[in-house]
C-alpha positions as CSV (number, residue, x, y, z in Angstrom):
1,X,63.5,75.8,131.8
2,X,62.3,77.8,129.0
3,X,64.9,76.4,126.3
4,X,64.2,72.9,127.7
5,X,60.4,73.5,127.1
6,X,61.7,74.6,123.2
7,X,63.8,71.6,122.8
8,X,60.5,69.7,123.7
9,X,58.9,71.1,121.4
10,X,61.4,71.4,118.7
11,X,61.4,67.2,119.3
12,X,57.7,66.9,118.6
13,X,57.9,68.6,115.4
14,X,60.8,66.4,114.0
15,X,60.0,63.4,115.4
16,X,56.5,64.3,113.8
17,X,58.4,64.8,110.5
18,X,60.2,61.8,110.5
19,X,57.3,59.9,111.2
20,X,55.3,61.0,108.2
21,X,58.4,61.3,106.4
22,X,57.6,64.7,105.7
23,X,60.2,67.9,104.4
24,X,61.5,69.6,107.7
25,X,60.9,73.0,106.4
26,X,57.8,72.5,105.1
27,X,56.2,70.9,108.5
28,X,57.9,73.6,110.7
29,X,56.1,76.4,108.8
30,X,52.5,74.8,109.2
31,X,53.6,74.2,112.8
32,X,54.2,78.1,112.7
33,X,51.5,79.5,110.8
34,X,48.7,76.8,112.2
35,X,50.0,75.6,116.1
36,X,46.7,73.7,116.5
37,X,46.0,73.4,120.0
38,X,49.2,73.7,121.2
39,X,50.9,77.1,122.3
40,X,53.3,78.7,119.4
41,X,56.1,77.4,118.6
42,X,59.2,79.0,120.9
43,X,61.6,81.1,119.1
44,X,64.4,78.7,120.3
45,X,62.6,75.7,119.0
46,X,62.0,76.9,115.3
47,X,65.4,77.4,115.8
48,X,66.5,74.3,116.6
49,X,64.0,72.8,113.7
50,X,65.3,74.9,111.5
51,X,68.8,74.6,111.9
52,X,68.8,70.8,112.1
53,X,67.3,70.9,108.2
54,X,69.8,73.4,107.2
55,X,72.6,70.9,108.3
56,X,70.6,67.5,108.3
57,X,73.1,65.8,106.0
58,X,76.2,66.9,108.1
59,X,74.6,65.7,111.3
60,X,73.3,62.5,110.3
61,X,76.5,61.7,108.8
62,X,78.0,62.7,112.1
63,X,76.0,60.7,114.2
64,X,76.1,57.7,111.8
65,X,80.0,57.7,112.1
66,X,79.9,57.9,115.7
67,X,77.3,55.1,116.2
68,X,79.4,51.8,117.3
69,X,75.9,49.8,117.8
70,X,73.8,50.7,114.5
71,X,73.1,53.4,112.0
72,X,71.3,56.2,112.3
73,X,68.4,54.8,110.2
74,X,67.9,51.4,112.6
75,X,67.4,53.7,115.6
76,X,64.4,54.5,117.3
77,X,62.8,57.7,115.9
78,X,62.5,59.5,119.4
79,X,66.3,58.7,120.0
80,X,67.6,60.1,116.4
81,X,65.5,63.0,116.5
82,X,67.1,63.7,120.3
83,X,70.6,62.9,119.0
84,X,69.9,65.2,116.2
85,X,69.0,68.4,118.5
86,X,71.9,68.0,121.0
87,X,74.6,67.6,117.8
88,X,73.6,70.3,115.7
89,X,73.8,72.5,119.5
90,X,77.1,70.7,120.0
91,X,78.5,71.7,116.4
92,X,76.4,74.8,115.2
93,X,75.5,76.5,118.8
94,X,78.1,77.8,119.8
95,X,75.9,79.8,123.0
96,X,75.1,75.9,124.7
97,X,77.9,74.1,126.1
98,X,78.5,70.7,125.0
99,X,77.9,69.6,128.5
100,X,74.3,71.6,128.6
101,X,73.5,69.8,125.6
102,X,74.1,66.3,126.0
103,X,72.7,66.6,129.9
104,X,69.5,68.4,127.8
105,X,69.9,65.0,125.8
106,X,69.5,62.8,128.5
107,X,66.8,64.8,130.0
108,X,64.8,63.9,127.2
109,X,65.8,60.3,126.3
110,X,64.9,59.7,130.0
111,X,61.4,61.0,130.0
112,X,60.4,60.0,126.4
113,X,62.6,56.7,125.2
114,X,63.3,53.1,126.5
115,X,65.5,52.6,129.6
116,X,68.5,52.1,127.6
117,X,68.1,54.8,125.6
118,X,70.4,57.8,128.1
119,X,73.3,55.2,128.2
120,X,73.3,54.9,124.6
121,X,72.9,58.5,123.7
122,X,75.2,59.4,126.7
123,X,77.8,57.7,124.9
124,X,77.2,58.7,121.4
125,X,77.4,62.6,122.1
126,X,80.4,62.1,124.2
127,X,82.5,60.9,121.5
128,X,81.3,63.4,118.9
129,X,82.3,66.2,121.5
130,X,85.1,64.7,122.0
131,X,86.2,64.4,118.2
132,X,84.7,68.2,117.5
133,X,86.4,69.4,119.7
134,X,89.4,67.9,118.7
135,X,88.4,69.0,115.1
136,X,88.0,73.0,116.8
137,X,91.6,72.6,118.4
138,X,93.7,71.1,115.3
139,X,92.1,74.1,113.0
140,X,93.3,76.3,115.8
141,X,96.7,75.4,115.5
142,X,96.3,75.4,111.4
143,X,95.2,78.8,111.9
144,X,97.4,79.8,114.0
145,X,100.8,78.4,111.5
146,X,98.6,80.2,108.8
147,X,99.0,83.4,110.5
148,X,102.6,82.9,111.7
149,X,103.6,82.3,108.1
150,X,101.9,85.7,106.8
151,X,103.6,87.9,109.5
152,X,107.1,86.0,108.7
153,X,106.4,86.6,105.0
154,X,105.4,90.1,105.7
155,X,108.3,90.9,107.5
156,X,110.5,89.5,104.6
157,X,108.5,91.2,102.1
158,X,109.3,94.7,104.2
159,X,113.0,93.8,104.8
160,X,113.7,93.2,101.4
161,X,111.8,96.7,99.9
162,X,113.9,98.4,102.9
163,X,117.5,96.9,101.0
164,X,116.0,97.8,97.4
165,X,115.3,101.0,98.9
166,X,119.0,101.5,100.3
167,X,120.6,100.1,97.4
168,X,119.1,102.5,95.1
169,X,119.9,104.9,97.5
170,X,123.0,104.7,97.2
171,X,123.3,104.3,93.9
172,X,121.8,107.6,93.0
173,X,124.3,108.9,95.6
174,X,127.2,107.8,93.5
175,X,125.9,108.8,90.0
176,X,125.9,112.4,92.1
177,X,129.1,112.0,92.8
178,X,130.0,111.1,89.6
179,X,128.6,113.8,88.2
180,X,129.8,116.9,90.2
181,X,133.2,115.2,89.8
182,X,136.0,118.1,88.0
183,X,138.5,116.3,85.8
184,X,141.9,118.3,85.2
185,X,143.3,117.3,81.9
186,X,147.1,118.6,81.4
187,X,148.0,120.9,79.2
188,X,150.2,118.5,76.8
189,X,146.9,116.6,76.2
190,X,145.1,119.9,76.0
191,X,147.9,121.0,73.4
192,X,147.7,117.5,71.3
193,X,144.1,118.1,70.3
194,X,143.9,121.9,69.9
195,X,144.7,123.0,66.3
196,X,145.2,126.4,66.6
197,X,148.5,125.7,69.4
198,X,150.9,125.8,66.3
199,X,152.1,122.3,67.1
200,X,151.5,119.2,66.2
201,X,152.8,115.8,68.0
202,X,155.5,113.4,65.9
């Protein structure tokens, strides 16, 4: 009940900005700082106020794109201000279910907008949950290929310093070998190249 009471109120103060075509931010902190007669804001509503301008651009597009009947800016205030709320919960809250939010949605279009208003909203959020999370599934996937090609690529990376490592190894093996070799030269070679033997090869 609470956060239905916030969204409420969260909907007063857009639909409030809209109408005076005023800057989100600016219009949230006079709601703040002077509430009038009202009770203060709720946490959750400044919330919702605020993170609607932080991704205003994203969500109207969003909602624009989604819209098979008209844009965004030919639709009643109440009902863009409501679609709004329940997208940027649907694509930025990740603590509401998408189901919570669109029933929140229809809660409001029922009791504040024209009798065709639920169907029309109903169908709207439906299809950008069902794109988002579409969206959330496919960058799952790419994530998970991302990952899958780091451990391969580790794994190569570790196999091939474990051959460098045996191959030099082994080749400091051999120059040990090489050097702790004994070579045995006979004598008649010794002889050849020794001046003092008296003898010298014809």
């Amino acid at each position: 009940m609470a956060r239905s009471t916030a969204r409420k109120r969260a909907l007063n103060t857009l639909y409030e900005a809209d109408e005076k075509e005023q800057d989100i931010p600016s219009l949230l902190q006079e709601r703040i700082i002077h509430p009038g007669a009202q009770t203060p804001l709720p946490q959750y509503a400044i919330e919702i106020v605020q993170g609607v301008a932080d991704h205003l651009a994203e969500i109207n597009q969003t909602v624009d794109d989604h819209s098979t009947s008209w844009p965004l800016s030919r639709m009643a205030v109440i009902d863009r201000n409501i679609l709004r709320i329940a997208t940027w919960e649907i694509m930025y809250n990740p603590e509401v279910p998408n189901k919570v939010a669109i029933d929140e949605a229809l809660s409001l279009a029922k009791t504040l907008s024209e009798a065709d208003s639920p169907a029309f909203i109903h169908g709207l959020l439906s299809s950008i949950v069902r794109d988002y999370e579409a969206t959330l599934v496919t960058e799952a996937e790419k994530e998970a290929r991302v990952q899958e090609a780091a451990r391969i690529s580790a794994m190569a990376e570790t196999e091939a310093a474990k051959v460098e490592s045996e191959a030099n190894a082994s080749l400091n093996d051999q120059g040990n070998s090489l050097d702790d070799m004994t070579i045995t030269v006979p004598q008649s070679v010794q002889d050849f190249f020794d001046p003092d033997s008296g003898e010298v090869d014809q």
